[in-house]
C-alpha positions as CSV (number, residue, x, y, z in Angstrom):
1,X,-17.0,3.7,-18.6
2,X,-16.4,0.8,-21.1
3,X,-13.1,-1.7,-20.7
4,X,-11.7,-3.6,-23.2
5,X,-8.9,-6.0,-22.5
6,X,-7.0,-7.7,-25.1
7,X,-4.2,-9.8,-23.9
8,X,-2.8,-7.8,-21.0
9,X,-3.4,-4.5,-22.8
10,X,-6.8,-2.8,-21.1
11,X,-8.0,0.3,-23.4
12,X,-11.0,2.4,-22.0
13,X,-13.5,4.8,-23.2
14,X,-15.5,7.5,-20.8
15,X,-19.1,7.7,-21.0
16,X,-20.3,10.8,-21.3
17,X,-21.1,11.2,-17.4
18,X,-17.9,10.2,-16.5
19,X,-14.9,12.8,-15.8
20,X,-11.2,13.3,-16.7
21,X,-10.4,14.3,-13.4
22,X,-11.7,12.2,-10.3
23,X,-10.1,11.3,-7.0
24,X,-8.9,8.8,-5.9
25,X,-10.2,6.5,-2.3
26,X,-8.5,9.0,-0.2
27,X,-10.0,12.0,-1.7
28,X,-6.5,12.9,-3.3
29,X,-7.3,14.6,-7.1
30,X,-5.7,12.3,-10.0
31,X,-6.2,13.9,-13.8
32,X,-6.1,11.4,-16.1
33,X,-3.7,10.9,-19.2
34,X,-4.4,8.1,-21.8
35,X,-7.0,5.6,-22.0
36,X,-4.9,2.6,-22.2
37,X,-2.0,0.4,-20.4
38,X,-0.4,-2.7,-20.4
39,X,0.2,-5.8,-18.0
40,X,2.8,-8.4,-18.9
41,X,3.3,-11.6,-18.3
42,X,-0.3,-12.2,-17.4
43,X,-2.4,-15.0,-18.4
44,X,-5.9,-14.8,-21.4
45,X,-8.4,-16.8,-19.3
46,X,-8.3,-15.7,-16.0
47,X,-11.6,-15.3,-14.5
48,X,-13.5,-12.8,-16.1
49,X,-14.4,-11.4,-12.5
50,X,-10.6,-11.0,-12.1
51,X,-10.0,-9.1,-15.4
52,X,-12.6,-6.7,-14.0
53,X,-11.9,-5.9,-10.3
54,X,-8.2,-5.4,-12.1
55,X,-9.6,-2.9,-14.2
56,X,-11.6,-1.5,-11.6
57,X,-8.1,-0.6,-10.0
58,X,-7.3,1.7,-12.4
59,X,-10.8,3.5,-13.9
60,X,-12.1,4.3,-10.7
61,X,-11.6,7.7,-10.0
62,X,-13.0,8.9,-13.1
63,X,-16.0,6.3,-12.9
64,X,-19.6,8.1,-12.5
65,X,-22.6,6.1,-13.1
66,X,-22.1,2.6,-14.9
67,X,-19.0,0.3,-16.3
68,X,-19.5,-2.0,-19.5
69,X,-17.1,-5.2,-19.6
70,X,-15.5,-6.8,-22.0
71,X,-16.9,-10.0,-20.8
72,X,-20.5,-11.2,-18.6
73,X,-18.7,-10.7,-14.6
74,X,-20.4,-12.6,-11.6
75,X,-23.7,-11.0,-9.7
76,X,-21.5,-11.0,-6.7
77,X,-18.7,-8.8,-8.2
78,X,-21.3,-6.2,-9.5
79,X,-23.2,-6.2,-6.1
80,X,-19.6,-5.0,-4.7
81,X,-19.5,-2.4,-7.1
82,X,-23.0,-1.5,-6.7
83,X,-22.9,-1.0,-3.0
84,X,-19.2,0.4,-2.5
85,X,-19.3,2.8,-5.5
86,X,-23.1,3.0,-6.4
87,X,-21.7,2.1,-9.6
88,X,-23.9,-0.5,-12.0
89,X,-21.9,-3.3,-13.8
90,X,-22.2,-5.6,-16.5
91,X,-23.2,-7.7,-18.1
92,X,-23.8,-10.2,-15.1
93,X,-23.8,-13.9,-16.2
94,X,-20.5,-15.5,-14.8
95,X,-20.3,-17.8,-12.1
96,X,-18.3,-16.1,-9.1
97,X,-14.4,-17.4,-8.8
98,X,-14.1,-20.3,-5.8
99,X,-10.9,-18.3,-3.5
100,X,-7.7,-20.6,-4.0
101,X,-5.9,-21.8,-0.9
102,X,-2.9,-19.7,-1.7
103,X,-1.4,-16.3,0.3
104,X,1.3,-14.3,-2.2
105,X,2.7,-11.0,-0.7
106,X,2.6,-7.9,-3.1
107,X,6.8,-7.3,-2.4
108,X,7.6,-3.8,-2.9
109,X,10.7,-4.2,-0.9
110,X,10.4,-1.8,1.5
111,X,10.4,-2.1,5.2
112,X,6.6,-2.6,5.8
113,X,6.3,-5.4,2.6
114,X,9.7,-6.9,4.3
115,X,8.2,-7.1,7.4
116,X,4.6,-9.0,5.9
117,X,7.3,-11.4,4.4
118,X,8.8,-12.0,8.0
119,X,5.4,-13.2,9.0
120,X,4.7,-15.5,5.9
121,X,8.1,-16.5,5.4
122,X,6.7,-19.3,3.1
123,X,4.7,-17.2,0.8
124,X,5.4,-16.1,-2.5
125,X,6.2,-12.6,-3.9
126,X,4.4,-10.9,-6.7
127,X,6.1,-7.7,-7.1
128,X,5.2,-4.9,-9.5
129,X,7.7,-3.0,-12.0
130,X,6.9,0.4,-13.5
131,X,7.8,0.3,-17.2
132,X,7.6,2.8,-19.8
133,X,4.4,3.7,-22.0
134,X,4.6,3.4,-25.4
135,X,2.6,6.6,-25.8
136,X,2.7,9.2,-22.8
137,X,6.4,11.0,-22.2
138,X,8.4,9.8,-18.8
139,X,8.1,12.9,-16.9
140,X,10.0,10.5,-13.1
141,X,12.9,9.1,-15.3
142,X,14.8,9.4,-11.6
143,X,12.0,6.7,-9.9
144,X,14.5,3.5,-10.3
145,X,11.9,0.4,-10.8
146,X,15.0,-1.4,-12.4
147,X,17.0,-1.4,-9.3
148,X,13.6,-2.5,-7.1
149,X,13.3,-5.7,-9.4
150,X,16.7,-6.5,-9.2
151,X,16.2,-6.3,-5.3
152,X,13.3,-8.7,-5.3
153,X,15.4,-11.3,-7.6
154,X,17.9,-11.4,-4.7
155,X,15.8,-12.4,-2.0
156,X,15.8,-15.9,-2.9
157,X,11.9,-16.2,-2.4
158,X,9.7,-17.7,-4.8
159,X,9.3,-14.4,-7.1
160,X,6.7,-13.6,-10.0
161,X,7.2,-10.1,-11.7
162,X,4.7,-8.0,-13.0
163,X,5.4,-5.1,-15.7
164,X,2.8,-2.4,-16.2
165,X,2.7,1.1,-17.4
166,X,-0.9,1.6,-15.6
167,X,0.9,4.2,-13.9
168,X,1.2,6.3,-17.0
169,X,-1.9,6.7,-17.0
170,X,-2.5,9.5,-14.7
171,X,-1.7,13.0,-15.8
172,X,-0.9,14.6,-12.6
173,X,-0.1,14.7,-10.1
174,X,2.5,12.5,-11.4
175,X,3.2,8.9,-12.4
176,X,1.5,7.2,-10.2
177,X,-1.1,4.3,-8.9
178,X,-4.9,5.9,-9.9
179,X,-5.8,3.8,-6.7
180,X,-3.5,2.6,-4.7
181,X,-4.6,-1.5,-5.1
182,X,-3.6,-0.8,-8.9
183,X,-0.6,-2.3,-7.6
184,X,-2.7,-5.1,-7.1
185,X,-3.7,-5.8,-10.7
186,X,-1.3,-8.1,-11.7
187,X,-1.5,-10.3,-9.1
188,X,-5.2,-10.6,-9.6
189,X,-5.0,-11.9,-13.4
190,X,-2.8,-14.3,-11.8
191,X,-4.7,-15.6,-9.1
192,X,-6.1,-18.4,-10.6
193,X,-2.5,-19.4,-12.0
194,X,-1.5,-19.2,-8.5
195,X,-4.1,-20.3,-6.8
196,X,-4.7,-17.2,-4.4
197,X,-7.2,-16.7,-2.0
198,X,-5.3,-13.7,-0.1
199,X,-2.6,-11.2,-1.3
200,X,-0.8,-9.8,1.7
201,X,0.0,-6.1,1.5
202,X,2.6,-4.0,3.8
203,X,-0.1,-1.3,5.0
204,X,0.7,-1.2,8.9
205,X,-1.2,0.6,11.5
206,X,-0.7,4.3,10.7
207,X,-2.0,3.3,7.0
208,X,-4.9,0.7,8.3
209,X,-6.3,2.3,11.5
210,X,-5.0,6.2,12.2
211,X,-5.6,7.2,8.9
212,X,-2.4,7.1,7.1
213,X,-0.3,10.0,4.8
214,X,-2.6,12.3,3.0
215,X,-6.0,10.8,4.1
216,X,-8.0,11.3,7.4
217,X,-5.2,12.1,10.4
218,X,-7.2,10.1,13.2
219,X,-8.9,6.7,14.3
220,X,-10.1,5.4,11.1
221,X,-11.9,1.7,12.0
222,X,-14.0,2.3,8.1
223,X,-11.2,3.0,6.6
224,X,-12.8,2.3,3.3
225,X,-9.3,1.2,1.6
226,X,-8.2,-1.6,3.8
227,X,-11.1,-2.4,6.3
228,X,-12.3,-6.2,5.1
229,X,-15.8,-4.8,5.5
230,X,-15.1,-1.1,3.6
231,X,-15.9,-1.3,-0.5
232,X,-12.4,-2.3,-1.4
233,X,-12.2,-5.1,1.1
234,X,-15.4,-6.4,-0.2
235,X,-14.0,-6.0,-3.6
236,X,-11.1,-8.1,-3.3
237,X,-13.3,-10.9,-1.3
238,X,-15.4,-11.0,-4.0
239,X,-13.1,-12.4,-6.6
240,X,-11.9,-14.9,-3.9
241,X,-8.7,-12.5,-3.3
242,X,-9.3,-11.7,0.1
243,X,-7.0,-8.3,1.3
244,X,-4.6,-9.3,4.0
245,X,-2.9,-7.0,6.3
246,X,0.1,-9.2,8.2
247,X,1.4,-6.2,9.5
248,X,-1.5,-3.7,9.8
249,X,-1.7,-4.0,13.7
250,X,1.7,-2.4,13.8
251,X,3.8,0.7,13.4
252,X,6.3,1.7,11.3
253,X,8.7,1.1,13.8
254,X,8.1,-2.1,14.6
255,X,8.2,-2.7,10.7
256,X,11.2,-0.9,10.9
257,X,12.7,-3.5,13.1
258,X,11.0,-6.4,11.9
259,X,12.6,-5.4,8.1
260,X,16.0,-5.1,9.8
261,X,16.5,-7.9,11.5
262,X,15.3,-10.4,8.4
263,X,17.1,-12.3,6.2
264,X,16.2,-9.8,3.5
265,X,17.2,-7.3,5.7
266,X,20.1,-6.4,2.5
267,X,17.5,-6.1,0.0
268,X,15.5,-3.5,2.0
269,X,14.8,-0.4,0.0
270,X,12.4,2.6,1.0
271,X,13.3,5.0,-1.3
272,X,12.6,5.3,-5.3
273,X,15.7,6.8,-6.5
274,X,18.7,5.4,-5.0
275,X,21.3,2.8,-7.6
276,X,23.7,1.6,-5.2
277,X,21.5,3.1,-1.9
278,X,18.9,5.3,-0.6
279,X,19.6,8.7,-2.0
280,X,19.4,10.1,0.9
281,X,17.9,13.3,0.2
282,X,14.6,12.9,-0.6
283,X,11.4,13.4,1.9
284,X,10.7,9.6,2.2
285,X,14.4,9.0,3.0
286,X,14.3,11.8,6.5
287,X,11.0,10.0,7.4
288,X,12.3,6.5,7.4
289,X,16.1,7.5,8.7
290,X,14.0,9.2,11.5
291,X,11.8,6.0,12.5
292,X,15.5,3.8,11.5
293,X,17.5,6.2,13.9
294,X,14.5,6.2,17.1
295,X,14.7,2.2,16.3
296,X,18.6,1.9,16.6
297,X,18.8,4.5,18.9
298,X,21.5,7.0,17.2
299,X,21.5,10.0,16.1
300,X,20.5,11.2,12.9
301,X,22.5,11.0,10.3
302,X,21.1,12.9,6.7
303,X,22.6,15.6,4.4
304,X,19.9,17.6,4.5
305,X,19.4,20.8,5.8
306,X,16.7,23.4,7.0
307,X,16.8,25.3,3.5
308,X,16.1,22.0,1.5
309,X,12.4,22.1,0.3
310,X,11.9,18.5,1.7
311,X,12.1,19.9,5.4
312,X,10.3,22.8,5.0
313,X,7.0,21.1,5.8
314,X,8.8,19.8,9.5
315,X,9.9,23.4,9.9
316,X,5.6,24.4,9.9
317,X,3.5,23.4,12.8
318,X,1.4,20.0,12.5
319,X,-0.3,17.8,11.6
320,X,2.3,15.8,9.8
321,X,1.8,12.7,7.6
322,X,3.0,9.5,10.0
323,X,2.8,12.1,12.8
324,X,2.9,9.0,15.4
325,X,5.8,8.0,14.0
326,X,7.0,11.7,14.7
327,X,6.3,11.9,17.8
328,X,8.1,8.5,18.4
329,X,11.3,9.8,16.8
330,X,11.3,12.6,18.5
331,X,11.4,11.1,22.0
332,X,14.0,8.6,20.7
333,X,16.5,10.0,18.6
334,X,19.5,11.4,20.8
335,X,20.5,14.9,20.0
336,X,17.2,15.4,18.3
337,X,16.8,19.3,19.9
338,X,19.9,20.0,17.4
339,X,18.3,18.4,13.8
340,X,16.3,19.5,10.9
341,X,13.5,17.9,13.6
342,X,13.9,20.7,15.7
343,X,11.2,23.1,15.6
344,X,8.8,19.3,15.7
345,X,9.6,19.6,19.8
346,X,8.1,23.1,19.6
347,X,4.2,21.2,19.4
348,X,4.7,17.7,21.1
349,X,5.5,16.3,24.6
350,X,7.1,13.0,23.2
351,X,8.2,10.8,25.9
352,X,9.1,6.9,25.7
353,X,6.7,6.4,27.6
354,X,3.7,8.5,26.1
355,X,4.8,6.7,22.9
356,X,5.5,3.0,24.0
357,X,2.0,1.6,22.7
358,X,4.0,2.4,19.1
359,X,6.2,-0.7,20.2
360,X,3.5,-3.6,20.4
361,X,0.2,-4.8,18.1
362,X,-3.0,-3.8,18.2
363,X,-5.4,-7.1,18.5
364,X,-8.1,-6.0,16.4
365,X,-6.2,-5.9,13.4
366,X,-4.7,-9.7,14.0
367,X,-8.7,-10.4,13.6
368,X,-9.6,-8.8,10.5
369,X,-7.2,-10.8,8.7
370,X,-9.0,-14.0,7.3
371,X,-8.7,-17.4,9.0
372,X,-6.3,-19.3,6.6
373,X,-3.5,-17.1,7.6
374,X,-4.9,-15.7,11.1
375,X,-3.0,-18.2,13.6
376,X,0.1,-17.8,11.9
377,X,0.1,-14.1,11.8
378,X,-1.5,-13.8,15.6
379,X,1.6,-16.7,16.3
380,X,4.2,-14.2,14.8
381,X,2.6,-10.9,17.1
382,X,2.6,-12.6,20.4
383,X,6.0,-13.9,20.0
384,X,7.9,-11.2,18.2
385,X,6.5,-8.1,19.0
386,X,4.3,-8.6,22.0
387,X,0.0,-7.4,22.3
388,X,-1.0,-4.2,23.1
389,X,-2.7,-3.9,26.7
390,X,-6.0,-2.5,27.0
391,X,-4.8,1.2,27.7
392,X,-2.3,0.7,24.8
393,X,-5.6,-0.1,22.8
394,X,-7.4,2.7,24.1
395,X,-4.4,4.9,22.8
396,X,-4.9,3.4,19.5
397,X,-9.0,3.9,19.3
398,X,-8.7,7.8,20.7
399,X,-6.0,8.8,18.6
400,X,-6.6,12.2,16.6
401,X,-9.7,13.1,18.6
């Protein structure tokens, strides 16, 4: 692979080893597109190691043997590459970046990012805006990144935008991130305007520790996306951007609560199509009513139905993406034996009880996050949402097996 960037435009060019389908961290297949995107609003002299874990974000699933800069990176960045991808990278000649003294939180605006802002209520957003490409057809006009930046605006934080088409760049399965810390790369070309050391992502404990969505469906300690020590981590902490999770000791529900009792709590948004609201009707909107019904303790309240291709996957027997987040709906939501959630009872023994440990944090994950922002985060856990006990813990290091 060989990257040019020019600006904030990054064009690249497949060695002959290299593939036009590759997958992704979590094993999931992304077929790519065009060879080319764009980043706005992002500064010409960044560090070059910056330029190129940014890149790295987006030509890494189809990355075989060797990537060819633009500019000389340090030894350390390439010795990350080296021993998280068995990739070899150059030229080496730069001195590495020194880490800056400042946390930003990548602000998507939904409940998990709203929750890492209740943590660091002092730190700045950096939030990420699909735009279109100049070359490769819209296929998602419905995905509303308008409405998500206008969202951000009106939180009142300190707020830095970053417009990309990266996402363009993947064929199928759709639009989409080619790794999910493309999401990432603006804020990297502006760490040294910013002065980062950390950027603060929403990933909570399904995501960090149980194996999240699509990827492995039990404990997960090497989770090799988001553990500090796993080839991303290392990454990131090479450039002097360490990955911080504020809120990956917790689940979606306490996310869930955390996100609704802000002070942004009006400018949540989960969901990718709604204008004026969530619209209700696709799968991400039943998943997070489900958690934001077990959390308010209602019932549930959604349009769909059984015959709606959305539900059909809850209408099949597990496992389930978030399936601890299923089970904790399921023994919450009143009237749940008369929903779309129904046949779900069929394979669980969901109690309040068998579920509680969903409720508080799991230490370990207060620890991983680097000691700049540890006390305040570990300050936030003990106070508002309370430490796992030991059997809590164990329920946490033995789930899935």
């Amino acid at each position: 692979m060989r990257v040019t960037w020019t600006g904030g435009e990054l064009t690249f060019r497949l060695d002959l080893e290299d593939e036009i389908t590759g997958k992704a961290a979590d094993e999931h297949p992304v077929k790519l597109a065009t060879n080319s995107c764009a980043i706005g609003g992002v500064p010409d002299d960044a560090h070059p190691d910056l330029f190129a874990v940014a890149a790295w974000t987006i030509v890494a699933p189809w990355t075989r043997k060797r990537i060819t800069f633009d500019r000389a990176i340090s030894e350390r960045v390439a010795e990350a590459l080296r021993q998280g991808w068995g990739i070899e990278a150059g030229p080496v000649g730069a001195e590495p970046r020194t880490a800056g003294r400042t946390l930003a939180i990548s602000y998507s605006g939904g409940a998990d990012s709203v929750a890492a802002a209740a943590v660091y209520p002092e730190a700045p957003f950096v939030h990420f805006q699909r735009v279109p490409h100049r070359r490769v057809p819209n296929r998602w006009p419905h995905y509303r990144s308008d409405v998500l930046a206008k969202l951000a605006e009106q939180t009142g934080r300190e707020l830095t935008t970053v417009t990309s088409d990266l996402e363009f760049t993947l064929a199928e399965p759709r639009p989409g991130y080619p790794e999910h810390h493309a999401v990432a790369a603006g804020a990297l070309l502006l760490a040294d305007r910013m002065d980062l050391g950390g950027l603060a992502f929403g990933y909570e404990l399904g995501s960090r520790w149980l194996g999240g969505d699509r990827y492995l469906l039990r404990f997960t300690p090497d989770n090799p996306m988001w553990a500090p020590h796993g080839a991303w981590g290392r990454l990131f902490a090479a450039t002097g951007v360490h990955i911080v999770l504020p809120v990956g000791g917790v689940s979606e529900a306490v996310t869930m609560r955390l996100a609704l009792n802000s002070e942004l709590k009006d400018q949540v948004r989960w969901c990718l199509r709604g204008t004026d609201g969530p619209c209700r009707t696709c799968g991400k909107c039943l998943y997070k009513e489900l958690i934001q019904a077990a959390v308010e303790r209602r019932p549930l309240d959604t349009p769909l139905s059984a015959d709606r291709p959305v539900v059909r996957k809850w209408l099949r027997p597990p496992p389930y993406g978030g399936q601890e987040m299923i089970e904790y709906g399921l023994a919450r939501v009143p009237g749940i034996e008369r929903t779309i959630f129904a046949k779900a009872l069929d394979h669980f023994d969901a109690t309040e009880e068998s579920t509680s440990w969903l409720d508080h944090c799991y230490p370990p994950a207060i620890d991983e996050i680097p000691q700049p922002w540890r006390d305040t985060a570990a300050a936030f856990m003990s106070e508002q949402v309370g430490l796992m006990s030991a059997d809590e813990t164990q329920r946490v290091e033995t789930w899935g097996m």
